[in-house]
C-alpha positions in Angstrom: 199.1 159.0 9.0 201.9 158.8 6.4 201.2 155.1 3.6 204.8 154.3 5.1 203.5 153.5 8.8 200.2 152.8 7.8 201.8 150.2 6.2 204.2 149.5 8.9 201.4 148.9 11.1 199.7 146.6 8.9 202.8 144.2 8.2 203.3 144.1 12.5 199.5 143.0 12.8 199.5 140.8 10.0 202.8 139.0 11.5 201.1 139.1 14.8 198.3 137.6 13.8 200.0 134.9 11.9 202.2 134.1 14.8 199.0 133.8 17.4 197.2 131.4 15.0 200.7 129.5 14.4 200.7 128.9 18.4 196.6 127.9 18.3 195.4 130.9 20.6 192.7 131.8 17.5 192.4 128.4 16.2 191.8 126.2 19.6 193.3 122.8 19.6 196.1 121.7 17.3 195.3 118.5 16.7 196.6 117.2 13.0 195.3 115.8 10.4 192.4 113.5 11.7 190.9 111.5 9.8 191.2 111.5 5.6 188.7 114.2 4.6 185.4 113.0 3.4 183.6 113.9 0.0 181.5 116.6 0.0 177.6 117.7 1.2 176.8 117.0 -2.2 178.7 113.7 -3.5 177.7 112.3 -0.2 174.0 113.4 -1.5 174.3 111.9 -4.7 175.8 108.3 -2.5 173.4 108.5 0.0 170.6 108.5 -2.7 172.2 104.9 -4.6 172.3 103.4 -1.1 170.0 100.7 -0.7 167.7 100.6 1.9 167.0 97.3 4.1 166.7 96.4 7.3 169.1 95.5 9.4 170.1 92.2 10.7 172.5 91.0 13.3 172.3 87.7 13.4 175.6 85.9 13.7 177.2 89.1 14.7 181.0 88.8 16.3 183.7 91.0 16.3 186.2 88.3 16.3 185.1 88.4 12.5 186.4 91.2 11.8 190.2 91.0 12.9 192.2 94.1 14.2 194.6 96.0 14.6 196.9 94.5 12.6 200.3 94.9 12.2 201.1 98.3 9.3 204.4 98.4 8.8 207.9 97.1 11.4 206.2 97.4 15.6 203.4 99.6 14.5 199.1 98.0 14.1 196.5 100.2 12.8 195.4 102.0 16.2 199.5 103.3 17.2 199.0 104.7 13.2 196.3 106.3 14.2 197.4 107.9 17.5 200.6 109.0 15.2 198.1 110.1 12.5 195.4 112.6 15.4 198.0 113.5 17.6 200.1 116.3 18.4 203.4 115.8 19.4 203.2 112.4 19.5 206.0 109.8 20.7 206.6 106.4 20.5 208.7 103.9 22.1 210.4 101.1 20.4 207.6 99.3 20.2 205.4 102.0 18.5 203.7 102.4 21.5 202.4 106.0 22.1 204.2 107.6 25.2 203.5 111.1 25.3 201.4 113.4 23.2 198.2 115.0 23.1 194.8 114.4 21.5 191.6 116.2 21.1 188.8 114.5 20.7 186.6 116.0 17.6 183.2 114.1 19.2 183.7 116.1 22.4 185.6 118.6 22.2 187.8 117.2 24.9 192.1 117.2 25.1 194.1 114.1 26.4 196.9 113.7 26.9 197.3 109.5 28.0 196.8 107.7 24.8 195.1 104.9 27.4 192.4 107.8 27.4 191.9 107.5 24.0 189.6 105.0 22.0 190.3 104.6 17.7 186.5 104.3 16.8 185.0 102.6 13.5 182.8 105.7 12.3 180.5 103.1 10.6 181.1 100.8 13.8 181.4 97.1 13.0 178.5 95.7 14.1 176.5 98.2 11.5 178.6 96.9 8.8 177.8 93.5 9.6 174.1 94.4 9.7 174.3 96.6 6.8 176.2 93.5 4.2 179.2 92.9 5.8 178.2 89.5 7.1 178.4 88.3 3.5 182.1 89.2 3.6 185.5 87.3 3.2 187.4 88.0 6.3 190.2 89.5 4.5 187.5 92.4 2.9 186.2 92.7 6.7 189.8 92.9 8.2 190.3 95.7 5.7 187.2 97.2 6.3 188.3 97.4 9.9 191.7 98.4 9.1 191.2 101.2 6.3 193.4 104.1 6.7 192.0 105.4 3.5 188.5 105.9 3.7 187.5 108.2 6.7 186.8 105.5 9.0 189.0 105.7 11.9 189.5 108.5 14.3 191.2 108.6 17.7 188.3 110.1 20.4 187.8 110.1 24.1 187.1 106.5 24.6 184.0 106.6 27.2 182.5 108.3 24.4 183.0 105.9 21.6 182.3 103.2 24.1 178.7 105.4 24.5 178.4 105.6 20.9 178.8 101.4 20.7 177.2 100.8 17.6 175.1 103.1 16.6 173.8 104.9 13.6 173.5 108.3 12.7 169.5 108.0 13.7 170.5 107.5 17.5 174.2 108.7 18.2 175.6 112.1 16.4 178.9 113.6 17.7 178.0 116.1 20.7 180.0 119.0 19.0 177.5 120.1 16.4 180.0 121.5 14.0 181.4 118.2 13.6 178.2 116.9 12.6 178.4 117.3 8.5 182.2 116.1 8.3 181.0 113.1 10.6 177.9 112.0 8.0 179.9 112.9 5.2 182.5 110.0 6.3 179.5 107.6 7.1 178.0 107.8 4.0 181.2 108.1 1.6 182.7 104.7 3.8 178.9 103.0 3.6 178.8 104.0 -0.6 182.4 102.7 -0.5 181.7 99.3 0.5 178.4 98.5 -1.0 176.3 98.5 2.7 173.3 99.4 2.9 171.5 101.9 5.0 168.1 101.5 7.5 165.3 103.8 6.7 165.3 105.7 10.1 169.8 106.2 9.5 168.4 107.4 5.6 166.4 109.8 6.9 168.7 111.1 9.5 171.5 111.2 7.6 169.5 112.8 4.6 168.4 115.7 7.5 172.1 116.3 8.6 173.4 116.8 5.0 170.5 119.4 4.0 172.3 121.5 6.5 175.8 121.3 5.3 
C-alpha cells in the first residue's frame, strides 16, 4: 500500500477514534469532574502513617452540629454546587435548583437523571469526624468541614446508597465499583490528614490494605 493512503487511513481512524471517545461510546459515562482529585497511593501512605490511632467515641453526636448546606454564592448552597460540579448537562432554575441533567454515580456505577435521585455524601461522613476529633470543634471549623469544596469530600451518588453507607468507615463500607476503591481511600485519608482526625485500628488497617493495591 502506497505511505500516502497508509497514511490516509491512519488520520480517518485516528479522527474516528477521537470522535467515538468525544461522544463516551469508549469511555462509558460522561460524568465531569467529580470530586477534587485526591493525593496520591503514596502521600496518602505517608498521611495514613502520621494519623493517630484512638478509638472512637460518639458521645454527644448530632448533626445539627455540623450545619449545611449553606448558602455559596447569590441562590446557590453547597449540595446545588455540587450537582453543577458531578453533572452532565446540568440546569438550574432561578433558584439554583437542578432541573434537568444527568449523574453517574462513581459508588455504583449507576446513571440518574432526577437530581431528587441523587444524595451529596460526606466521604469521611460526619458522625466519623465527630468520633475521630471533630467533637472538639468550633462550629464554624465543623460547618466548613461539612461544607469543603476543596478537599475531596463531597461527591454526588445514588442516594439509597449513601444512605446504606450512613456512617461508616473504610473497615465496613467500600464503594461497590472496585476501581473506585483507591481514589475513594485516597480522599478519606488526604481529608482525615487534612483535619487532624484520627483513625480506628480496624479503618488503619483497612485502609492501609486498600492503598498496598493502588
Amino acid at each position: 500500500m502506497p505511505k500516502f493512503y497508509a497514511r490516509r487511513r491512519l488520520s480517518i481512524l485516528a479522527a474516528f477514534t477521537g470522535l467515538i471517545a468525544s461522544v463516551g461510546l469508549f469511555n462509558g459515562p460522561t460524568a465531569s469532574a467529580a470530586l477534587p482529585t485526591p493525593v496520591s497511593a503514596a502521600t496518602a501512605r505517608t498521611y495514613l502513617a502520621s494519623l493517630t490511632v484512638a478509638t472512637e467515641d460518639r458521645t454527644g453526636y448530632n448533626r445539627d452540629l455540623f450545619p449545611h448546606w449553606i448558602t455559596q454564592s447569590g441562590a446557590c448552597n453547597t449540595r446545588e454546587v455540587v450537582l453543577k460540579r458531578d453533572g452532565t448537562n446540568v440546569v438550574q432554575d432561578s433558584a439554583c435548583a437542578a432541573t434537568s441533567g444527568s449523574w453517574y454515580s462513581v459508588y455504583d456505577g449507576a446513571t440518574w437523571t432526577a437530581a431528587s435521585d441523587v444524595d451529596i455524601d460526606h466521604l469521611v461522613p460526619l458522625a466519623e469526624a465527630w468520633d475521630s476529633g471533630a467533637d472538639a470543634w468550633t462550629t464554624a471549623r465543623r460547618q466548613s468541614f461539612a461544607n469543603d469544596l476543596t478537599r475531596p469530600q463531597l461527591i454526588a451518588v445514588t442516594d439509597n446508597v449513601n444512605q446504606a453507607k450512613g456512617d461508616q468507615d473504610p473497615a465496613t463500607w467500600m464503594p461497590s465499583v472496585t476501581s473506585y476503591r483507591c481514589t475513594y481511600v485516597r480522599a478519606w485519608v488526604q481529608v482525615k490528614y487534612y483535619y487532624d482526625l484520627t483513625v480506628d485500628s480496624a479503618e488503619k488497617s483497612a485502609l492501609t490494605s486498600y492503598l498496598s493495591n493502588c
